[in-house]
VMD Tcl script that builds the backbone (N, CA, C; Angstrom):
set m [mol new atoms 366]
animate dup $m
set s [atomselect $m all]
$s set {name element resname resid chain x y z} {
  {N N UNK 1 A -36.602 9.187 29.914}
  {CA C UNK 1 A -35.857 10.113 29.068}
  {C C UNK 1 A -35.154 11.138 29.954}
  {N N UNK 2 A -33.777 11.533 29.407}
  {CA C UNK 2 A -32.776 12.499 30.560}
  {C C UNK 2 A -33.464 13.874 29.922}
  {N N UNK 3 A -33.354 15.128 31.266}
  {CA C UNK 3 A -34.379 16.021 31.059}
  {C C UNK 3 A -33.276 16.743 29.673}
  {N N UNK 4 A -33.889 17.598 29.311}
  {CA C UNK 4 A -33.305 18.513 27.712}
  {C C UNK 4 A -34.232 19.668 28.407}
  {N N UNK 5 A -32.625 20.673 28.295}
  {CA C UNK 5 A -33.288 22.187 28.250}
  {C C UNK 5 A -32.731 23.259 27.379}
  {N N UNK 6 A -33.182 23.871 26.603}
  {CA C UNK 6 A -33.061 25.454 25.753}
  {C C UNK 6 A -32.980 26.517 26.539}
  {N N UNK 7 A -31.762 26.500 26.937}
  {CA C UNK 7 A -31.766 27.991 27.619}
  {C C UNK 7 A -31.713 29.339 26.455}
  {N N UNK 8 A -32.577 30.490 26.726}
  {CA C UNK 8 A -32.862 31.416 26.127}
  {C C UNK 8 A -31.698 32.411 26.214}
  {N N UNK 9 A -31.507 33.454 25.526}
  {CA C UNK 9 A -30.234 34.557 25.684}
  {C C UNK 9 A -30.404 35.412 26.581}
  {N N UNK 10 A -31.525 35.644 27.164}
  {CA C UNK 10 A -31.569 36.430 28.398}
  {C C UNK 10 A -30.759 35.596 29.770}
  {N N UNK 11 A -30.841 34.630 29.484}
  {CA C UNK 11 A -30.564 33.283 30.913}
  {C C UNK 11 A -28.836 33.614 31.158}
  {N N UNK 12 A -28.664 34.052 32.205}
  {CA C UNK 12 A -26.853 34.102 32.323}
  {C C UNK 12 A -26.575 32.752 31.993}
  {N N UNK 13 A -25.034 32.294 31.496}
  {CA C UNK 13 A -24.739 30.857 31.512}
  {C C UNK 13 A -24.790 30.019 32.271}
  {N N UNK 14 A -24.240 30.606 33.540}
  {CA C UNK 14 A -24.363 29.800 34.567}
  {C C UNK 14 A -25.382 29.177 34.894}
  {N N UNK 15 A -26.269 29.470 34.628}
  {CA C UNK 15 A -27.343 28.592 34.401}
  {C C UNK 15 A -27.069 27.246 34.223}
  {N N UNK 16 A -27.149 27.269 32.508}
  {CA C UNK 16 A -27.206 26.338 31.765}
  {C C UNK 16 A -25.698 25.318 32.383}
  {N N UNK 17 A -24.991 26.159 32.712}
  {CA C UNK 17 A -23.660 25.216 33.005}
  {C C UNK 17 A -23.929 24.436 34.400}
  {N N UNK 18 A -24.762 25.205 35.391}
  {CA C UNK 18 A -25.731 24.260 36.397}
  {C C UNK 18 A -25.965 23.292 36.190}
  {N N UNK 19 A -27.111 23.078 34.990}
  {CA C UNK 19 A -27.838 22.295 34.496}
  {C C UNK 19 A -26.980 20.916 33.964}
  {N N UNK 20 A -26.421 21.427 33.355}
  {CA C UNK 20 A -24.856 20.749 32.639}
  {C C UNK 20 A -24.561 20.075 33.596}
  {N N UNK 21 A -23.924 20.397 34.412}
  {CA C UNK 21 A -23.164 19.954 35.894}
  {C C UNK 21 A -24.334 18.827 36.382}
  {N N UNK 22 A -25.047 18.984 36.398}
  {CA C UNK 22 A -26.279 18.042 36.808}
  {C C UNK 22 A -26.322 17.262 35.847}
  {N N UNK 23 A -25.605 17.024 34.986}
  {CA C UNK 23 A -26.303 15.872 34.109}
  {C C UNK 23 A -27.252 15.512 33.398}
  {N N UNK 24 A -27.905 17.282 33.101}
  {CA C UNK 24 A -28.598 17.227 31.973}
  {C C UNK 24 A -28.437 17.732 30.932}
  {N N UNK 25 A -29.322 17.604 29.575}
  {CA C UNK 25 A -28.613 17.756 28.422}
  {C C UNK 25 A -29.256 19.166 28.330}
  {N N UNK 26 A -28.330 20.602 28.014}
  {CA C UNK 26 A -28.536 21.717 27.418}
  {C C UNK 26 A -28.493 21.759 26.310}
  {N N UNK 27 A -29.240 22.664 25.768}
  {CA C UNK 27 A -28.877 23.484 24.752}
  {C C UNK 27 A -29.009 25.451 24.682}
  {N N UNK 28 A -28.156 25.871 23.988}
  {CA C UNK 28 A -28.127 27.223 24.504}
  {C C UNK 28 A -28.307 27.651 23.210}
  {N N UNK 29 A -29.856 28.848 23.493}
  {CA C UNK 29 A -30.288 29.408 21.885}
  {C C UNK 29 A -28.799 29.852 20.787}
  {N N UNK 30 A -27.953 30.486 21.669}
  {CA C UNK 30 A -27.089 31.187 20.744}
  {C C UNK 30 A -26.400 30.289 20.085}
  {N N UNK 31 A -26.428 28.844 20.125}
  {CA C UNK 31 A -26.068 27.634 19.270}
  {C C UNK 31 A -26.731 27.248 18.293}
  {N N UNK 32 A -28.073 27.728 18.128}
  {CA C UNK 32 A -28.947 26.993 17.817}
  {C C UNK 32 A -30.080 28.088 16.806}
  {N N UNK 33 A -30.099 29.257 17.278}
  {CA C UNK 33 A -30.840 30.046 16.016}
  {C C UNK 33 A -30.419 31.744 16.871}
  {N N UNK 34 A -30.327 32.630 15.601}
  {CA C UNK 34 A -29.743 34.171 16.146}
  {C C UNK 34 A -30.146 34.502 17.205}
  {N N UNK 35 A -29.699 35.323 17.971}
  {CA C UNK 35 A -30.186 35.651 19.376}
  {C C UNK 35 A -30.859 36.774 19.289}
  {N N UNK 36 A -31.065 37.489 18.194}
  {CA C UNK 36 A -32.281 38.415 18.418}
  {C C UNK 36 A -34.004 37.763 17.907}
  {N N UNK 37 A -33.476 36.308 18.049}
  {CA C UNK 37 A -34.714 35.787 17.353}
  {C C UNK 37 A -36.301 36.284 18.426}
  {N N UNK 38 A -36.967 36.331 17.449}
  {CA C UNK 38 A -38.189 36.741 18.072}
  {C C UNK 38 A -38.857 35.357 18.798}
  {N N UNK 39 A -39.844 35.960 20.245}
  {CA C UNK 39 A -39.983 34.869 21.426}
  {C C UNK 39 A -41.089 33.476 20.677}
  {N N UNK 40 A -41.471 33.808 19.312}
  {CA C UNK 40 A -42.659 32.699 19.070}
  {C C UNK 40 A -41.213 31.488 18.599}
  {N N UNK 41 A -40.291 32.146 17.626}
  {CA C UNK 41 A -39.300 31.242 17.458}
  {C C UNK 41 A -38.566 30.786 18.260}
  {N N UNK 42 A -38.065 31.332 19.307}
  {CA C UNK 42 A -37.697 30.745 20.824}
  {C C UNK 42 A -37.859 29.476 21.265}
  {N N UNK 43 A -39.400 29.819 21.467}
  {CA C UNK 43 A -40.516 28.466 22.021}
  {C C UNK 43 A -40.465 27.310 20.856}
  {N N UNK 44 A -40.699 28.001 19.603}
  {CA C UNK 44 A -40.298 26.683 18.378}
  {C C UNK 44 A -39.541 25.670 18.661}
  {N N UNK 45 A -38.236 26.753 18.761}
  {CA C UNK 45 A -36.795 25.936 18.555}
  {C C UNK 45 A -36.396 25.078 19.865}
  {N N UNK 46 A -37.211 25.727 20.385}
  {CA C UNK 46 A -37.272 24.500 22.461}
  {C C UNK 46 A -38.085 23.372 21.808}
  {N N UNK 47 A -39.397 23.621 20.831}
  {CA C UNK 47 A -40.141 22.279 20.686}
  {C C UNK 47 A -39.123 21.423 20.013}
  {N N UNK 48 A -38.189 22.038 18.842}
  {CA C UNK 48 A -38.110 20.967 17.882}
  {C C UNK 48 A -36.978 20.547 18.464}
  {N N UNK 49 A -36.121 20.847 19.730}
  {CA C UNK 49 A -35.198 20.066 19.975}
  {C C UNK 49 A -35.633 19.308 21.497}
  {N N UNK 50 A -37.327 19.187 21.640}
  {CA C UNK 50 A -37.542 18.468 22.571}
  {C C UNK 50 A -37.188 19.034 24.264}
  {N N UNK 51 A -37.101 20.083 24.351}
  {CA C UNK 51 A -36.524 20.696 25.698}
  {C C UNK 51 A -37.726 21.182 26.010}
  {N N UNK 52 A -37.555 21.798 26.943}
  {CA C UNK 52 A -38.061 22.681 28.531}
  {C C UNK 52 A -37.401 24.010 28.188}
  {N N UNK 53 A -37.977 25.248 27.951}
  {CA C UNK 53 A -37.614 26.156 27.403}
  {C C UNK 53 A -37.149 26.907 28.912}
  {N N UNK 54 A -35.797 27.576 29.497}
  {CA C UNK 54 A -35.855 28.428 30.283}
  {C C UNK 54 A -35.449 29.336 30.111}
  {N N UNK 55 A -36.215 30.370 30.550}
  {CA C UNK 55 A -36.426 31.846 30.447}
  {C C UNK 55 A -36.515 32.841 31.484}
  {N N UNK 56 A -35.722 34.286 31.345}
  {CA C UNK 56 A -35.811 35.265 32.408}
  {C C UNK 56 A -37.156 35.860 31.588}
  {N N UNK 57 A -37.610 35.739 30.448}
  {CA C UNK 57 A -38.120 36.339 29.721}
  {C C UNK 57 A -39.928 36.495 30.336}
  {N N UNK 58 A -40.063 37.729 30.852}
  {CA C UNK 58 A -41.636 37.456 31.268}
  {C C UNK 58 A -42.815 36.826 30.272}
  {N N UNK 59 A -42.805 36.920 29.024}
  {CA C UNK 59 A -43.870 36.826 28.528}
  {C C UNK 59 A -44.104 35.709 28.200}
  {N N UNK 60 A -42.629 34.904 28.488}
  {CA C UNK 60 A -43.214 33.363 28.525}
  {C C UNK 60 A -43.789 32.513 29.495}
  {N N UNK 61 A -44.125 33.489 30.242}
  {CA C UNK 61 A -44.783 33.123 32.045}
  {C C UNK 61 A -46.415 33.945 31.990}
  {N N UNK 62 A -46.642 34.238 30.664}
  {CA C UNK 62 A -48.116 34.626 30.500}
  {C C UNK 62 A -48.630 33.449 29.780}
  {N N UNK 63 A -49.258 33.036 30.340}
  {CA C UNK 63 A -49.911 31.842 30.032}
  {C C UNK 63 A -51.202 31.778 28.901}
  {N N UNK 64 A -51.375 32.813 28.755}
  {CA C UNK 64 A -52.398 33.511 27.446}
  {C C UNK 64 A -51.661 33.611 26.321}
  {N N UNK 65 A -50.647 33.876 26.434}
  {CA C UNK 65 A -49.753 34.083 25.102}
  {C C UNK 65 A -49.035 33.014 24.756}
  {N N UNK 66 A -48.871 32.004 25.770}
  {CA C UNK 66 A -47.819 30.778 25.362}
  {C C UNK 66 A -48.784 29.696 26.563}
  {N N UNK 67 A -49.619 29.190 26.270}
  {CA C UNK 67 A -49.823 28.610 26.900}
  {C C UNK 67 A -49.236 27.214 26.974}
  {N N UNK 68 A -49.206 27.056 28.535}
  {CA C UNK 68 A -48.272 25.245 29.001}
  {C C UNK 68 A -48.623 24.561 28.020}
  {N N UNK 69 A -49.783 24.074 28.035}
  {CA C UNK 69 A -50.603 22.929 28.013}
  {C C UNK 69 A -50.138 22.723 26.010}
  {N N UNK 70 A -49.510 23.794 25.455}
  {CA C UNK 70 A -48.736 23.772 23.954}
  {C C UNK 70 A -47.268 23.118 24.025}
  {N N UNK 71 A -46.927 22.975 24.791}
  {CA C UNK 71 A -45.146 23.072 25.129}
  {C C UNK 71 A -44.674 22.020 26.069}
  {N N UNK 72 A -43.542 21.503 25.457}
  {CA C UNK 72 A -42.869 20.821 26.375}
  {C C UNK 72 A -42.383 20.988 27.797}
  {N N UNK 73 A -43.018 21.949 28.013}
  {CA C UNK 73 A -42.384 22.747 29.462}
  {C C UNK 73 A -41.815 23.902 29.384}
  {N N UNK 74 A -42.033 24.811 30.321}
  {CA C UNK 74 A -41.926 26.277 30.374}
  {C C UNK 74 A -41.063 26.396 31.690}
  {N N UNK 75 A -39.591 27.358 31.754}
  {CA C UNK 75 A -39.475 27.239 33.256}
  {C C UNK 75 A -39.129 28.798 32.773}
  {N N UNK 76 A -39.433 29.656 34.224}
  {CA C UNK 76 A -39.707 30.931 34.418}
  {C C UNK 76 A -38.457 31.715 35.655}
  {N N UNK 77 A -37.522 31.462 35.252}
  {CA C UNK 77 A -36.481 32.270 36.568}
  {C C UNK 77 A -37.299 33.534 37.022}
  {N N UNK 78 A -37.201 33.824 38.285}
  {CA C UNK 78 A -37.656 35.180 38.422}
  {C C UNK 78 A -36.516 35.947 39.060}
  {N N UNK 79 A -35.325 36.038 38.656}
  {CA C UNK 79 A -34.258 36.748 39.575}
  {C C UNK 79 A -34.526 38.466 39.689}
  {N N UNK 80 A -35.651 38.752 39.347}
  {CA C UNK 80 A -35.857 40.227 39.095}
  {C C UNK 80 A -34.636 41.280 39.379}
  {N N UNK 81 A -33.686 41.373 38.932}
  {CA C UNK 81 A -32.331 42.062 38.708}
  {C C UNK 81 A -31.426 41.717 39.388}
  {N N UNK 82 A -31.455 40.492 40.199}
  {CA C UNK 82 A -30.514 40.086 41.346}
  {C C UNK 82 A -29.811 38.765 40.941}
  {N N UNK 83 A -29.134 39.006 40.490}
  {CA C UNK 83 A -28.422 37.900 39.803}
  {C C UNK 83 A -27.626 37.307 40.716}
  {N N UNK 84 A -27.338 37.798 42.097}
  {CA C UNK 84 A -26.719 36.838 43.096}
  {C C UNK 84 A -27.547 35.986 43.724}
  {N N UNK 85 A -28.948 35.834 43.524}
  {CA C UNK 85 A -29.619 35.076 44.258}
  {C C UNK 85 A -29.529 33.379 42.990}
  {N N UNK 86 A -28.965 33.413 42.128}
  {CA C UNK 86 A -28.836 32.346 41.364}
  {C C UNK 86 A -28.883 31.477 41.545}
  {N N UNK 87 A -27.684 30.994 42.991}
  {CA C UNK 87 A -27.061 30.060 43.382}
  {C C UNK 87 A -28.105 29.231 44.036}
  {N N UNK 88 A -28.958 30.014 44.928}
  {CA C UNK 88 A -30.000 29.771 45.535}
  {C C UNK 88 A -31.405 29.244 44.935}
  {N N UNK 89 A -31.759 29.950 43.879}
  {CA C UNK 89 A -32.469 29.372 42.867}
  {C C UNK 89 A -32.659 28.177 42.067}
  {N N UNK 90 A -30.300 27.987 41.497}
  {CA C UNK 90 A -30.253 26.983 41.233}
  {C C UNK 90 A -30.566 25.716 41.647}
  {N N UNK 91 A -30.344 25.929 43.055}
  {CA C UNK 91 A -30.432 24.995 43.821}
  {C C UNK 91 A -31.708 24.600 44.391}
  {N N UNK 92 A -32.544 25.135 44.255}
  {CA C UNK 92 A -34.045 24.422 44.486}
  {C C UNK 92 A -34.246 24.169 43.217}
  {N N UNK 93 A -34.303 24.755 42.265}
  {CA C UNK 93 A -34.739 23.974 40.952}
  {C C UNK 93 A -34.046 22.453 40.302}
  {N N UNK 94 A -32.525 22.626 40.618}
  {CA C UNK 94 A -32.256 20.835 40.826}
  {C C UNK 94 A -32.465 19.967 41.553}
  {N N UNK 95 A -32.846 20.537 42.638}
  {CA C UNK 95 A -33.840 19.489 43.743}
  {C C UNK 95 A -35.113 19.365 42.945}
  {N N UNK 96 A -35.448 20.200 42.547}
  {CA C UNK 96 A -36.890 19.656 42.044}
  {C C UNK 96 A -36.607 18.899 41.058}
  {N N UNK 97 A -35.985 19.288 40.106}
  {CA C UNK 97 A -35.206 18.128 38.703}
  {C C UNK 97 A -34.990 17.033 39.143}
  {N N UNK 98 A -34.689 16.966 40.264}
  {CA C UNK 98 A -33.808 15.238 40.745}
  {C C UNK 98 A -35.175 14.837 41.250}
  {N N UNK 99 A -36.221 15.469 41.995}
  {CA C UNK 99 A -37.265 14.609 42.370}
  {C C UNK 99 A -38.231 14.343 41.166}
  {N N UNK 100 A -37.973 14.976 40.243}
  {CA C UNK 100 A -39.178 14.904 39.071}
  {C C UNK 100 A -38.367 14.814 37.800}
  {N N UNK 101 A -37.803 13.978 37.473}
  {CA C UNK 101 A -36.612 13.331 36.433}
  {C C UNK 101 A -37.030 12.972 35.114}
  {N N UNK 102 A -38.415 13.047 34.998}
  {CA C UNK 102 A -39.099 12.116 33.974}
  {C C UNK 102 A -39.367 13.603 32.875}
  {N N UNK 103 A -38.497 14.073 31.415}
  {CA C UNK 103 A -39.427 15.163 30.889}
  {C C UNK 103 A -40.793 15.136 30.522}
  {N N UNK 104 A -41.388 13.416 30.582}
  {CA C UNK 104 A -43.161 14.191 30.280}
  {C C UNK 104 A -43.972 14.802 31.683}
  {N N UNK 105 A -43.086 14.971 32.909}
  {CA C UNK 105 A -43.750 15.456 34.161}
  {C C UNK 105 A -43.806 16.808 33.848}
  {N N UNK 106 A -43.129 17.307 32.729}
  {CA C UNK 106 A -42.896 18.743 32.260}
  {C C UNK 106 A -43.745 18.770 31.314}
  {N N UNK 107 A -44.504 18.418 30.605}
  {CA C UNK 107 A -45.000 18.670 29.161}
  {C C UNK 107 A -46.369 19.324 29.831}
  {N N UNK 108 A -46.588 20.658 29.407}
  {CA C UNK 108 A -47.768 21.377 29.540}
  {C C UNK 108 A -47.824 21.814 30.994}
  {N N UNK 109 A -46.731 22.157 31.326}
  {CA C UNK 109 A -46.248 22.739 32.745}
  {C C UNK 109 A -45.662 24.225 32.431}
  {N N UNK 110 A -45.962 25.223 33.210}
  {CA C UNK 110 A -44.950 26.424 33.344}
  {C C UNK 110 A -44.900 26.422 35.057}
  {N N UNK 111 A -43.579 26.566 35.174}
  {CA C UNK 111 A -42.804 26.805 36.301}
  {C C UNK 111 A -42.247 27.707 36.535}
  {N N UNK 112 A -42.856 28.475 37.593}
  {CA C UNK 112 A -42.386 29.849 37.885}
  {C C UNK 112 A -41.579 29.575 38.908}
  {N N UNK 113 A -39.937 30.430 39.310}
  {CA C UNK 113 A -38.861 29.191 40.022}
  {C C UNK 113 A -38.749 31.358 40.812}
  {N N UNK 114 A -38.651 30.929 42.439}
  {CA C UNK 114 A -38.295 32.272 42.188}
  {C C UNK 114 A -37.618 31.937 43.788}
  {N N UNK 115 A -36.697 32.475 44.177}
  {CA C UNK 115 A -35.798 32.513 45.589}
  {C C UNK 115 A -36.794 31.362 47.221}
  {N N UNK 116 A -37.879 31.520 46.856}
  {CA C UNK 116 A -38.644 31.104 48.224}
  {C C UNK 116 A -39.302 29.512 47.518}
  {N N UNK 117 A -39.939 29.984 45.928}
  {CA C UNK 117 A -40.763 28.354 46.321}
  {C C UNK 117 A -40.690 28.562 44.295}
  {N N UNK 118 A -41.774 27.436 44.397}
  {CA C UNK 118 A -42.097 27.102 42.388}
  {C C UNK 118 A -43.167 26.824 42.704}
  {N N UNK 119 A -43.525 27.247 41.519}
  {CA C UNK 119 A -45.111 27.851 41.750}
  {C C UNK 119 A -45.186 26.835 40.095}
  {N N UNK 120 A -46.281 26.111 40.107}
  {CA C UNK 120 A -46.569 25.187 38.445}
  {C C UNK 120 A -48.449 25.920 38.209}
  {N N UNK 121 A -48.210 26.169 37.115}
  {CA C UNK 121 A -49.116 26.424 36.506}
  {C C UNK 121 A -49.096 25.618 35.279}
  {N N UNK 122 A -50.654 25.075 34.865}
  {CA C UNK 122 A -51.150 24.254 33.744}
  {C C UNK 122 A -52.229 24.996 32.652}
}
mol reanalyze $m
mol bondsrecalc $m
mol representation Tube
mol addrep $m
């Protein structure tokens, strides 16, 4: 199966247009349900369209409150206000996409993606 991701409204586009560019299938919340939607509906609307939810959003990287092991996959940008380090980010996280292609390698995964490494928590 080709990977599917829900990018959240915090996520700059470029992101998702990354992702795009790579040849995978997006979807972007503000298509898909209001953007002040609250974070339990977030995670919903990633299940019911089968994606990998990505998020600048911390609290979906607390694993007590959303735990992996519920979800199709969790990915966690950490650009902590530096939005030029993107490019850099992007780019290890589609290396990792291209080595791990399959979305059930994601199911009950959170991936914390941050300038140096990715960190998976279960």
């Amino acid at each position: 199966m080709n990977l599917s991701f829900f990018i959240d409204q915090c996520v700059p586009n470029i992101v998702g247009l990354n992702l795009r560019d790579a040849g995978y299938q997006v979807f972007f919340l503000r298509e898909n349900i209001p953007i002040d939607s609250p974070d339990p509906v977030v995670i919903k609307t990633a299940q019911k369209l089968n994606s990998i939810l990505v998020s600048l959003n911390g609290d979906f990287a607390d694993i007590i409150s959303y735990p992996p092991a519920n979800y199709q996959g969790i990915i966690s940008l950490q650009l902590k206000n530096h939005p030029e380090i993107i490019p850099q980010i992007m780019n290890r996280l589609i290396k990792y996409l291209n080595t791990y292609p399959n979305q059930e390698y994601y199911q009950g995964k959170l991936l914390i993606v941050n300038i140096s490494r990715i960190r998976i928590k279960q």
